[in-house]
N, C-alpha and C positions, 0 to 999 in steps of 0.2 A: 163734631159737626164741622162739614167743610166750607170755607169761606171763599166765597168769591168775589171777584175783583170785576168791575164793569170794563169790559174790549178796550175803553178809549184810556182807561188808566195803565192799565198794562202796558197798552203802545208810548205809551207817554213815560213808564218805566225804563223803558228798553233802551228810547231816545236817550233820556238823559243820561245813563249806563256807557252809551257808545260816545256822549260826548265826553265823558269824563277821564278817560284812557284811555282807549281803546284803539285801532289802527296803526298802519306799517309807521317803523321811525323813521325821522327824517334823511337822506344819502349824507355821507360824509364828504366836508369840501375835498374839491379838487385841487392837484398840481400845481403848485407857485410858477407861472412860466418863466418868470424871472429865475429861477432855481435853476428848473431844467436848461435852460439859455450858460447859465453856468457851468455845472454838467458837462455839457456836451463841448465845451469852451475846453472842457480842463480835458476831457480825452481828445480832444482834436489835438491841442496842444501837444500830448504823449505821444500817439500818432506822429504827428512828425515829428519830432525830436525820435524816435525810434527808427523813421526813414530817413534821418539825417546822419544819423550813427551806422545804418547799415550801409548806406553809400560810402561814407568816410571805407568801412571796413573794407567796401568790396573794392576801392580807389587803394588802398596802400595793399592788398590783394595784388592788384594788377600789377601794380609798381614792383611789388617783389618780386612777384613772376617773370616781368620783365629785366630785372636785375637780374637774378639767377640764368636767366639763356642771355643777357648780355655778357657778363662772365663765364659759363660755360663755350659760349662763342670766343670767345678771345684767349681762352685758355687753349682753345683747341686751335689756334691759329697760334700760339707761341710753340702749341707742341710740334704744329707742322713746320713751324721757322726753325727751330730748334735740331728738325731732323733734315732740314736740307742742309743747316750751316755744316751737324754731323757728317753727312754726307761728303760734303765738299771740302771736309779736313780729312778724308778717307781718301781723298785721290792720290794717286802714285806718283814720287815720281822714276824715274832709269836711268843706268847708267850704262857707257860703253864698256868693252870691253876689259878689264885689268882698270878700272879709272874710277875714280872718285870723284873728279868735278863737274859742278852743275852745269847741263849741258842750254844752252841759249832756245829760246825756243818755247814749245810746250811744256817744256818742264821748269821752265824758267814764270810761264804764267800760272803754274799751278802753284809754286811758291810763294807769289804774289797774292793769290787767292787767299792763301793761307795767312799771309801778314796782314792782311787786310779783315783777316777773322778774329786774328790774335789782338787787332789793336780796337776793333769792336767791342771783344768781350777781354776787360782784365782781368778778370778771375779767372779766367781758360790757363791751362796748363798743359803740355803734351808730349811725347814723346817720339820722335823718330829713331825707327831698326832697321838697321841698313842688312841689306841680302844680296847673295853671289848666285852665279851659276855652280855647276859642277866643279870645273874645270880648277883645278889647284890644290895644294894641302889645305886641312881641314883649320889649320893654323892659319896661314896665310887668308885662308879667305876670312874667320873670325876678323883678322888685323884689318883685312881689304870695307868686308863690311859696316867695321867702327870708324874708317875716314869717309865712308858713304853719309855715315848718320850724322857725324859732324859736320860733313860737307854742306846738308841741308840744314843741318841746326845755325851755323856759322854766316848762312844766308839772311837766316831770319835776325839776327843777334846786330849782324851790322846794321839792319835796317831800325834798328829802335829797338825790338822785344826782348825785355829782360832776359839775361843768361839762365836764370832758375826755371822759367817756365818753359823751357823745350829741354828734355831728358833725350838721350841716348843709350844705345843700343845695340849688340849685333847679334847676327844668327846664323853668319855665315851660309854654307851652302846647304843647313840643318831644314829649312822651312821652303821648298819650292813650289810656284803656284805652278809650274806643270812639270813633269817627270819627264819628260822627253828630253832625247839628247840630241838636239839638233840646235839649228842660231835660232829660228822664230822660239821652245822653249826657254833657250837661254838669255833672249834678250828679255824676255819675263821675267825672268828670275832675280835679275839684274836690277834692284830696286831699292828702294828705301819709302819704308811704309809709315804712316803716321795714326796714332792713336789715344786718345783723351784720357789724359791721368787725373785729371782736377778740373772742378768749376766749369763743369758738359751739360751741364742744367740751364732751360731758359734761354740756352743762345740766341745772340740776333746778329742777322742777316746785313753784313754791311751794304749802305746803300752804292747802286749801281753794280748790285751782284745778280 
């Protein structure tokens, strides 16, 4: 036999059914602000200490940068001082004809050039080779050419420069800067040349040169 229940008991079932569990649970709390205030405290924080590190980097960056073409800069101005002092120990000087003494004059300030190079740089060291023209035994002129080279060496030696750092030389009529046999080749010829045996690195340019 089936039993039934009167409408108002049933709804009266139900209600109490619904109040006793039933429905969504309650949201879970929210975010502590003070937390998040923290948080965000502590990567701000990171944040810049990582842009305070990267400036530092990119500052001794520059600075190296600029050190190295500050150096490459001055390196390349000693190279170019270096090759004018070379140069300017490379000049000639001549002698007349049968003679050996230093003639007054242009060749007498090319000398001077040179003492004034030698007393700039003391580790410079150098040698003068005295040369002939044609015109003589092959003997004679060897002999002629070795009182050339002392002649200029002897120059530099009274003036102060050690005896050891200028070497001598001769070549006789062996080495002619021109072949021609006339007085414009021979007074060419007629020379004593100077060339860097030691401490030719680095040179400096005496001042008012």
């Amino acid at each position: 036999m089936r039993l039934t229940l009167p409408l108002s008991l049933g709804v009266a079932v139900v209600l109490a059914a619904a109040a006793c569990g039933g429905g969504p649970p309650p949201p879970p709390p929210g975010p502590d602000p003070d937390s998040l205030a923290a948080e965000q405290a502590r990567r701000d924080s990171i944040a810049a200490e990582q842009a305070r590190q990267d400036s530092i980097r990119r500052e001794e960056q520059r600075r190296e940068q600029e050190r190295i073409a500050r150096e490459r800069e001055e390196a390349a101005a000693r190279a170019a001082e270096s090759r004018r002092v070379s140069d300017a120990l490379a000049r000639r000087v001549h002698f007349d004809f049968d003679r050996s003494n230093i003639r007054a004059g242009e060749d007498t300030e090319v000398l001077e050039q040179k003492l004034a190079i030698l007393q700039a740089n003391p580790q410079l060291r150098i040698q003068v080779t005295g040369h002939c023209d044609e015109r003589g035994s092959d003997e004679y002129n060897l002999a002629l050419g070795n009182r050339r080279a002392l002649s200029a060496k002897q120059y530099l030696v009274d003036r102060g420069i050690g005896d050891d750092r200028v070497m001598t030389a001769s070549m006789g009529e062996e080495q002619p800067l021109d072949p021609g046999q006339n007085e414009t080749a021979w007074e060419q010829n007629r020379r004593g040349e100077f060339t860097i045996v030691g401490g030719g690195t680095d040179l400096r340019m005496p001042g008012g040169m």
